[in-house]
C-alpha positions as CSV (number, residue, x, y, z in Angstrom):
1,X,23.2,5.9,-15.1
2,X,21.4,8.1,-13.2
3,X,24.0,10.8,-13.2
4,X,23.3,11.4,-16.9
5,X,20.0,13.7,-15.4
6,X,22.3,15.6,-13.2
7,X,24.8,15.6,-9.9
8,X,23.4,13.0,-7.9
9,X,24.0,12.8,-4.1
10,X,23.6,9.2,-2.5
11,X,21.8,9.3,0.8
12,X,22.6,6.0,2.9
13,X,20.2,6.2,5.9
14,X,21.0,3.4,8.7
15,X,17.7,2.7,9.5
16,X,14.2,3.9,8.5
17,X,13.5,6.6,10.6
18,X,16.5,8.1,9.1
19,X,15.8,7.5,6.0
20,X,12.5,9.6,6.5
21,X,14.5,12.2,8.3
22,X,16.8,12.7,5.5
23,X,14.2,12.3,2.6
24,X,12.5,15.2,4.0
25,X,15.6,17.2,4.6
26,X,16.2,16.5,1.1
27,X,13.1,17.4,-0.2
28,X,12.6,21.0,2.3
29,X,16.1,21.4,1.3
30,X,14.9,21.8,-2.5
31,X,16.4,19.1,-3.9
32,X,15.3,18.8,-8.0
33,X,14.2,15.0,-7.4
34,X,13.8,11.8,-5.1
35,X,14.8,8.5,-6.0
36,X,13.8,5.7,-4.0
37,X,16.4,2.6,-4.9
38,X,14.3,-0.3,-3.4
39,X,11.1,-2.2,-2.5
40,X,7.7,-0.6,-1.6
41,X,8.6,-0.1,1.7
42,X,11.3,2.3,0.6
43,X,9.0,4.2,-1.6
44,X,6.7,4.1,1.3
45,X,9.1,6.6,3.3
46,X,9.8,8.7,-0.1
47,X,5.8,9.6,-0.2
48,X,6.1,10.9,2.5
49,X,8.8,13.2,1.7
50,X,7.0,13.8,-1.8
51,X,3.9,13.3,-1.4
52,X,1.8,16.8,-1.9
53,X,4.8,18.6,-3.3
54,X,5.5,19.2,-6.8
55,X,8.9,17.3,-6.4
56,X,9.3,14.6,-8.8
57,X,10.0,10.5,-7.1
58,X,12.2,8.4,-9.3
59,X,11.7,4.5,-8.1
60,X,14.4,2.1,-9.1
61,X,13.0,-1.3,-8.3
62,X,15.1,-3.8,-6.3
63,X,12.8,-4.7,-3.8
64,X,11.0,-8.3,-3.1
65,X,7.5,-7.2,-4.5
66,X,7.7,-3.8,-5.7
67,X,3.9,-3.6,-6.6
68,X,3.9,0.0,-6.6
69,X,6.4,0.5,-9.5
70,X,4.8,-2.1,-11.4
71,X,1.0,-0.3,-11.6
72,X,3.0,2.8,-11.9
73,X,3.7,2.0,-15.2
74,X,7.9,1.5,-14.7
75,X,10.0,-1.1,-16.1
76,X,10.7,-4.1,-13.7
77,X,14.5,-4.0,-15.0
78,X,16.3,-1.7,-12.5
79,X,18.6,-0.3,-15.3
80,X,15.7,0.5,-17.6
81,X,13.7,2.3,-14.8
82,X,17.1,4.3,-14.1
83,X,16.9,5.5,-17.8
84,X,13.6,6.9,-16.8
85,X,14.4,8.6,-14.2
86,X,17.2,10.3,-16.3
87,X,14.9,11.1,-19.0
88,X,13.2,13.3,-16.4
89,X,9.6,13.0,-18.0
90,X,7.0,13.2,-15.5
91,X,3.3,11.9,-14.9
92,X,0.9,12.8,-12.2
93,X,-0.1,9.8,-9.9
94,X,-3.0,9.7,-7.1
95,X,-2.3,9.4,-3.6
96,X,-4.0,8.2,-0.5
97,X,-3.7,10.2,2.4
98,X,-4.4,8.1,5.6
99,X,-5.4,10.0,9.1
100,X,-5.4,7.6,12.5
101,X,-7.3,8.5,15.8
102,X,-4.7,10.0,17.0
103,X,-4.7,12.8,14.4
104,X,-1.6,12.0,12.8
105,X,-1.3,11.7,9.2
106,X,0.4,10.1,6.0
107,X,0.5,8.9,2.5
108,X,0.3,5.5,0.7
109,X,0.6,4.7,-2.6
110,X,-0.4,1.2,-2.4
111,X,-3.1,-1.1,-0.5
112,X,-4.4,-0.7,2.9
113,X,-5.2,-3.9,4.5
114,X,-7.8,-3.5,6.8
115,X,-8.8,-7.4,7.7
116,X,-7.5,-11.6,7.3
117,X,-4.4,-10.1,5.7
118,X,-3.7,-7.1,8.1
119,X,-4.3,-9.4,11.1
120,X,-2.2,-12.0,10.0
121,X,0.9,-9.2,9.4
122,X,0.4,-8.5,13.4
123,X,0.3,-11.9,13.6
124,X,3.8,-12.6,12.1
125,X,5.5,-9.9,13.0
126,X,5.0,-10.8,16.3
127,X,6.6,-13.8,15.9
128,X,10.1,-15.1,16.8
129,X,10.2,-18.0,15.5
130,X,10.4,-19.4,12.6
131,X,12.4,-17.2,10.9
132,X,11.9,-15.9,7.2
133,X,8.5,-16.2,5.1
134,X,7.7,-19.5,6.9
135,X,6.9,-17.2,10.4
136,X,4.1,-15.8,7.9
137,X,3.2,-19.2,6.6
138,X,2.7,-20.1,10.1
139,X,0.9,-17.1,10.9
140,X,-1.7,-17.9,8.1
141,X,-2.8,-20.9,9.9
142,X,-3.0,-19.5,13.4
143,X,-5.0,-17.0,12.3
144,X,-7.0,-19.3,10.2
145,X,-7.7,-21.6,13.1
146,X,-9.2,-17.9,15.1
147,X,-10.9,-17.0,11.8
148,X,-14.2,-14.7,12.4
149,X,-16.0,-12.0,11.2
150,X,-15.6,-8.5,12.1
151,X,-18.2,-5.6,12.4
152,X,-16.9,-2.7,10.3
153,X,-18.8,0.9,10.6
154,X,-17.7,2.6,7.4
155,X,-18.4,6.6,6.6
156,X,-18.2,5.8,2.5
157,X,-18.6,10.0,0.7
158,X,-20.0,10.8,3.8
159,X,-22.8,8.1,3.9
160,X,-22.2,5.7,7.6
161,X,-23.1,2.1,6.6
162,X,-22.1,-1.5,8.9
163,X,-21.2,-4.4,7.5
164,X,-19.3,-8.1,8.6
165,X,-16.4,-8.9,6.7
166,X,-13.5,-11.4,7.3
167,X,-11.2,-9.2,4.4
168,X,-11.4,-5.4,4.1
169,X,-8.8,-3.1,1.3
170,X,-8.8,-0.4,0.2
171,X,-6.8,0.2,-2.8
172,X,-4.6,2.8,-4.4
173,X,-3.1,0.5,-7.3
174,X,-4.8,-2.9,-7.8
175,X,-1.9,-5.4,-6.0
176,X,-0.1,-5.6,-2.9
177,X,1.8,-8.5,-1.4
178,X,4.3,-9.4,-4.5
179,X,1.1,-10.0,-6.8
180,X,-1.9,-10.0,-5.3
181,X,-4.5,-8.2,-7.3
182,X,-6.7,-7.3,-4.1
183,X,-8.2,-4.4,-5.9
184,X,-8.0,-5.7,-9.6
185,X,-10.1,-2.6,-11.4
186,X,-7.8,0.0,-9.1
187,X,-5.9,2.7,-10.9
188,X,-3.8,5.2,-9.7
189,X,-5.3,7.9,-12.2
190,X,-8.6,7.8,-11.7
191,X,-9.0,10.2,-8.4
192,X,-10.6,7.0,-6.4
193,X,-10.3,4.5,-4.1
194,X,-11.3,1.4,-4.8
195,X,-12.8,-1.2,-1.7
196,X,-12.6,-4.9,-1.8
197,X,-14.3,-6.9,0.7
198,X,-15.2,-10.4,1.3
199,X,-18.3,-11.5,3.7
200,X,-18.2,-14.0,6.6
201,X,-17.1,-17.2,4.9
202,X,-16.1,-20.6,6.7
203,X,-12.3,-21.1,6.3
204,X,-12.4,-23.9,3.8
205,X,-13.9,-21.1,1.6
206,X,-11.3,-18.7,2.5
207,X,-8.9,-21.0,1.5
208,X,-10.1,-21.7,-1.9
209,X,-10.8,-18.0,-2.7
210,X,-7.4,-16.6,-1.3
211,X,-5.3,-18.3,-4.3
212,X,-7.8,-16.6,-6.9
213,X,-6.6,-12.9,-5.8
214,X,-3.2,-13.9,-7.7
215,X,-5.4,-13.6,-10.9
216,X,-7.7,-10.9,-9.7
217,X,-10.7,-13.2,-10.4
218,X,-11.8,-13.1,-6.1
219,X,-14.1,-10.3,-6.8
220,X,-16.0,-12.8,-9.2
221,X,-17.0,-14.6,-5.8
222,X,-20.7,-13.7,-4.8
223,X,-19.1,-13.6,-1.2
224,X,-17.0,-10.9,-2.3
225,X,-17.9,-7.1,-2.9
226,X,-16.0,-4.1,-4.6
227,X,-16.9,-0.6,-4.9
228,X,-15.5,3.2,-5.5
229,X,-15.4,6.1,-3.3
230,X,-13.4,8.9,-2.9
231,X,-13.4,9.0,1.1
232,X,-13.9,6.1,3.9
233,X,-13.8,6.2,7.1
234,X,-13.0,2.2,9.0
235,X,-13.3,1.2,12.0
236,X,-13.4,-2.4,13.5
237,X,-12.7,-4.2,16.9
238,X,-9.1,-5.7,17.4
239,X,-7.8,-4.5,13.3
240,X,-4.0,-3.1,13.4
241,X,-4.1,-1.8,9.7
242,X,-1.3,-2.1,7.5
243,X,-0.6,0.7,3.9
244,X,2.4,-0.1,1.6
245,X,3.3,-3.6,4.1
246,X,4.3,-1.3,6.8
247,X,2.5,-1.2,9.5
248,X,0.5,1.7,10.7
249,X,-1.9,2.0,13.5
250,X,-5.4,0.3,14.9
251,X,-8.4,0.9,13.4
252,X,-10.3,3.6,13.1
253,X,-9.0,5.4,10.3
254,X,-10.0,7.9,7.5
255,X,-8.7,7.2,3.5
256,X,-9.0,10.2,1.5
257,X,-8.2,9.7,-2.3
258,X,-5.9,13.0,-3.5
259,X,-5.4,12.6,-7.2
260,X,-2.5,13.9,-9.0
261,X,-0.4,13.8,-5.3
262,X,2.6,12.4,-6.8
263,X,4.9,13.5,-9.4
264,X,6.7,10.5,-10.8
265,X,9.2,10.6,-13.5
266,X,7.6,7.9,-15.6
């Protein structure tokens, strides 16, 4: 289907730092498009390729949660979001470029998890055993059981404020996770960022407000807080932030929101 917008070459990286290698390749080469066939995590790598150029990113769905196509806009069915792609109608789509401490730099299109959830993806990724999405299960309640507030110094537009939290994001697009509308008012249009956070809470209470992020209504919690800017700055003791589910680096790290980044055939 996708030939119908042109020759198409298939690039079948091994591995993912291949797969980055050869997306950029692709892209310096001067290649007319990117398609990314899979989850976030494959459209993940494909930012980086794209991200700040003007060349367009096709995303064919066929991932587990593929959260980024859905508040993008494209269909769900892979077939129909190839008939997008070969339509070759584009739309402009914000990006959030991420710099770590030790100067190096990316892009996400996603959520960055900065708290419970980022600490509890170090948590079971670290794991060998069990294997599958009960090692994360597992995970949940270890780091549950360690549950505590962190101090967070933020630099929000260029304005340093502190804070305790137990859940920190920063969102791109309003879900991550296969679902989980973090960042429920986010939107990929607007030219912001948009920061979720809950307060120290007791882990009963975590427990009863984690389900409610499903349906976006956690921000309706008085323990929980969300705001817009167009820059932050994070930093917080013993956080390995994760962008997109992959992981990325400890804390600190600046967010900058760069709208209109993306070109996306949509």
């Amino acid at each position: 289907m996708l030939q119908e917008a042109g020759p198409v070459e298939v690039l079948s990286p091994r591995t993912r730092e291949e797969a980055l290698e050869v997306a950029k390749a692709a892209v310096a080469g001067g290649a007319d498009a990117l398609v990314a066939l899979g989850g976030d995590g494959t459209v993940h790598v494909a930012l980086q390729a794209v991200g700040g150029t003007s060349t367009p990113l096709g995303i064919v769905p066929v991932g587990t949660g593929n959260d980024m196509a859905q508040c993008f806009g494209l269909p769900a069915d892979p077939a129909e979001a190839a008939k997008v792609v070969a339509r070759k109608q584009t739309k402009a789509i914000d990006l959030a470029r991420l710099s770590t401490a030790d100067g190096a730099a990316r892009w996400f299109g996603g959520v960055l998890a900065a708290g419970f959830d980022a600490i509890v993806n170090e948590r079971g990724n670290a794991m060998r055993w069990p294997k599958g999405p009960r090692r994360y299960d597992l995970a949940i309640l270890v780091e549950l059981a360690r549950l505590k507030p962190r101090r967070y110094q933020l630099v929000i537009d260029g304005k340093p404020e502190s804070l305790e939290a137990v859940l920190f994001a920063v969102g791109n697009i309003a879900q991550y996770g296969g679902g989980m509308r973090i960042c429920p008012q986010a939107d990929p249009q607007d030219g912001k960022l948009d920061l979720v956070w809950a307060e120290p809470v007791s882990r009963a209470k975590l427990i009863r407000i984690k389900p409610q992020v499903y349906a976006g209504t956690h921000v309706l919690h008085e323990k929980v807080h969300q705001r817009q800017a167009r820059e932050i700055s994070i930093d917080a003791p013993g956080i390995v932030c994760y962008a997109d589910g992959e992981r990325i680096a400890p804390l600190p790290v600046k967010v900058t929101a760069v709208p209109g980044a993306l070109t996306l055939f949509g």
